[in-house]
N, C-alpha and C positions, 0 to 999 in steps of 0.2 A: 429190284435191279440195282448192280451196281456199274460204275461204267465199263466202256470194255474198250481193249484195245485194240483196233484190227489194221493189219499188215498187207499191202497188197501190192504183189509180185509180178511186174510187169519183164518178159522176158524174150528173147530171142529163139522159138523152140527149135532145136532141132529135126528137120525134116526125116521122119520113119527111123527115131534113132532111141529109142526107150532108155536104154544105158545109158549113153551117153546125155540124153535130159535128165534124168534120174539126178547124177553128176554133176551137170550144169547147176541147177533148182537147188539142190543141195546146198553148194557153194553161195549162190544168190540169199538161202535163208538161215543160212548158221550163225550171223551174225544177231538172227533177232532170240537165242535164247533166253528165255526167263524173260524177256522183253514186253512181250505180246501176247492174247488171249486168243486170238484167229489169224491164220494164214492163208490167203487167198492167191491160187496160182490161175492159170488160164485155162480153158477150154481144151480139151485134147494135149495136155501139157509134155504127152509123151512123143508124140506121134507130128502134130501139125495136125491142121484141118484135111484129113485124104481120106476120101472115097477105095483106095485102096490098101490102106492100113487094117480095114475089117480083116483079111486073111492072116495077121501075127494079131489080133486080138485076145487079150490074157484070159483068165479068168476070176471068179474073186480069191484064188487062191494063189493068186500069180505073184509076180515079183514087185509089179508096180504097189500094189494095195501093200503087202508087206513093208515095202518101202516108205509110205505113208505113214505106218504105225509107228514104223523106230523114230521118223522124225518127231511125228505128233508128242511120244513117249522125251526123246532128247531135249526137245526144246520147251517141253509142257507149254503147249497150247494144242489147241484145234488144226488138222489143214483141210483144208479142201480145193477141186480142184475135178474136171473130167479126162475120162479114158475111155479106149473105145474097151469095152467089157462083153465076152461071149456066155450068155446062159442059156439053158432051154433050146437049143439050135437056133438061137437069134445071138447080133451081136446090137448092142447098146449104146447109144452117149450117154453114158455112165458119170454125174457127178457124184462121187465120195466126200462122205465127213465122216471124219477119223476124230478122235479124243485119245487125248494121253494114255487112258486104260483101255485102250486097245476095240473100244467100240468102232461102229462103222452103221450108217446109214448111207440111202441112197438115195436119188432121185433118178430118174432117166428122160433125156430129152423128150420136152410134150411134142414141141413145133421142129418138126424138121426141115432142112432145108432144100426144097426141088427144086428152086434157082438152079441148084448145084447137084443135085442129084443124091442128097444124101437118103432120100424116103427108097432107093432102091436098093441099097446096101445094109440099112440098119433097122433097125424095128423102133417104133414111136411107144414110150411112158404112155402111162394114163393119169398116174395121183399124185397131184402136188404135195413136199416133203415139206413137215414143216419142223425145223430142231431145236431144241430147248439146250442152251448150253450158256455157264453161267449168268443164268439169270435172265437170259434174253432169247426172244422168240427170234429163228431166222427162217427166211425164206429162199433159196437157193434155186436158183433157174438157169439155163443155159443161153447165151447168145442169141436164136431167134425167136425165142421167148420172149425177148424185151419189144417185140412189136407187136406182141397179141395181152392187151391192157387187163382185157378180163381174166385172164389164169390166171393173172396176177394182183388181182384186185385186192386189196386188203379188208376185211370184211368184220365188223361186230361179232363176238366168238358167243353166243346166248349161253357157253357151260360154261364160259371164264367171265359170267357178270357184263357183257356184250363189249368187255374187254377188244381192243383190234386183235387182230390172229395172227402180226408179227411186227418186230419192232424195228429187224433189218433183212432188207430185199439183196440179194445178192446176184449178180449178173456173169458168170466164163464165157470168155468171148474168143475168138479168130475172127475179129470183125475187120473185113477189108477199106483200108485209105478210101477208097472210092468213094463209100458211103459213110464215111467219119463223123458228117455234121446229124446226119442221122441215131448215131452213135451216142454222139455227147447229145443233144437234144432229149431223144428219149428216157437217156438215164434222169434226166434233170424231171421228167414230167410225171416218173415214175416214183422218185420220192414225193416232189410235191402233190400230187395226187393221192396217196397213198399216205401221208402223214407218217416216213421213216424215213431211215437212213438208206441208203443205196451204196453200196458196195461193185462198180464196175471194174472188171476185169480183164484187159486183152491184154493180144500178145505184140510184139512188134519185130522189124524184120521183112526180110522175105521169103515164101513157102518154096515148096520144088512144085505147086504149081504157077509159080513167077505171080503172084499177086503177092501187093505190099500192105504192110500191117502198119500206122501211125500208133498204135496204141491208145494214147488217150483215155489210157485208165483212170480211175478218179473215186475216192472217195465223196461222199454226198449228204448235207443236211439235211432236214425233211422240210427246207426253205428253195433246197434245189442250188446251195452254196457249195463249194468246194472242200474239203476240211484238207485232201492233200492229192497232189496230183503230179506229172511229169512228162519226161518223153525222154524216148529211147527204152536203153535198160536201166528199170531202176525200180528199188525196193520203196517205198513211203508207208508210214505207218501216222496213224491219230487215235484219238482217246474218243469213244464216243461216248457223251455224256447221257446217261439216263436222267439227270432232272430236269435240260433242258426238253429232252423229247415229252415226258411228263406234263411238266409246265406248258408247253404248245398245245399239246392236247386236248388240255383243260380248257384252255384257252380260246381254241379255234375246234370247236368238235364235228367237223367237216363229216368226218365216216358213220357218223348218227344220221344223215342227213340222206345217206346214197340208198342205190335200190337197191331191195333184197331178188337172191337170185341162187339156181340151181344149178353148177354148172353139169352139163351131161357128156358123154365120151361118144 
């Protein structure tokens, strides 16, 4: 592993407006070309969090994911980031990872949210993604995934030498103000639990459904420290060290320790 450098995009999305975020996102990440290793946008980066955006849902051959690549390609780094995505006569929360050569993996939200009524509009993932991109294992989840500890558990891998099974946990969020302390809390429990880095991502703003977004996005050590963080709009980027993750490891081998376990669907 060598370090990596991850970029994370905290924005204002425009409510039901693909173009114009497209546009927006754009403007907000041109500045990190050749900069950066991973670009991390929000949850629904196109659309907002709407229950009624499944009816202009793209497909993987649609204009968002295109849009993805050229960036991914222009700025050579990774992006990733969710959309609501139609396949199979289902429509998805669809998080994308893109690489410069024009790859694409997926995940699709495990945990949906019936607070808000998202389990009746969209179809629920089954298998956590895990991506190998220079040199480091990532784990990529959606928003109310960060409240269900075990999908996300990091676990002794027995074909990589009971090696952990990722080295960074990645969070897209439209997580509402309301519930913010919740927010930053979890993201903190989730590295230090987990022995990695954490990568949280919201948006900030207000939806066209009048709920407010603090954001309080935040990069995260696997001590549960801050490495960069903000409010409002705003891009912040850090280096994450692979020898210091190493060296802790070694040092505190915590994930030796936990139960083993089957998760089932």
């Amino acid at each position: 592993m060598q370090d990596l450098r991850v970029s994370i995009v905290q924005g204002d999305t425009r409510w039901h407006d693909p173009a114009g975020n497209r546009g927006y996102y754009a403007g907000l990440i041109a500045p990190l070309a050749g900069n950066t290793d991973l670009v991390v946008l929000p949850e629904t980066f196109t659309s907002g969090f709407s229950n009624e955006a499944v009816t202009s849902a793209e497909d993987m051959q649609g204009e968002t994911l295109a849009w993805m690549r050229a960036q991914a390609q222009k700025l050579d780094t990774a992006i990733t980031g969710s959309v609501q995505l139609r396949e199979a006569g289902a429509v998805f929360n669809r998080l994308l990872f893109v690489t410069p050569d024009g790859r694409v993996q997926h995940y699709d939200k495990r945990h949906l949210f019936t607070f808000a009524g998202e389990h009746k509009r969209y179809a629920a993932g089954r298998e956590r993604l895990i991506v190998e991109w220079r040199g480091w294992r990532i784990c990529p989840l959606v928003c109310y995934d960060l409240r269900f500890p075990v999908f996300a558990r990091n676990r002794p891998d027995p074909t990589r030498g009971n090696a952990p099974d990722y080295d960074l946990l990645i969070f897209v969020a439209n997580w509402p103000a309301a519930r913010a302390y919740a927010w930053q809390t979890l993201l903190r429990a989730r590295a230090i639990e987990n022995l990695c880095y954490v990568a949280g991502v919201n948006r900030t703003g207000r939806d066209g459904n009048a709920l407010e977004y603090s954001g309080d996005s935040a990069l995260i050590d696997f001590l549960g420290q801050p490495l960069a963080e903000g409010e409002g709009e705003f891009v912040a980027s850090a280096t994450l060290s692979a020898k210091a993750l190493t060296d802790f490891r070694q040092r505190f081998p915590a994930l030796d320790d936990g139960d083993a376990f089957v998760l089932s669907h």
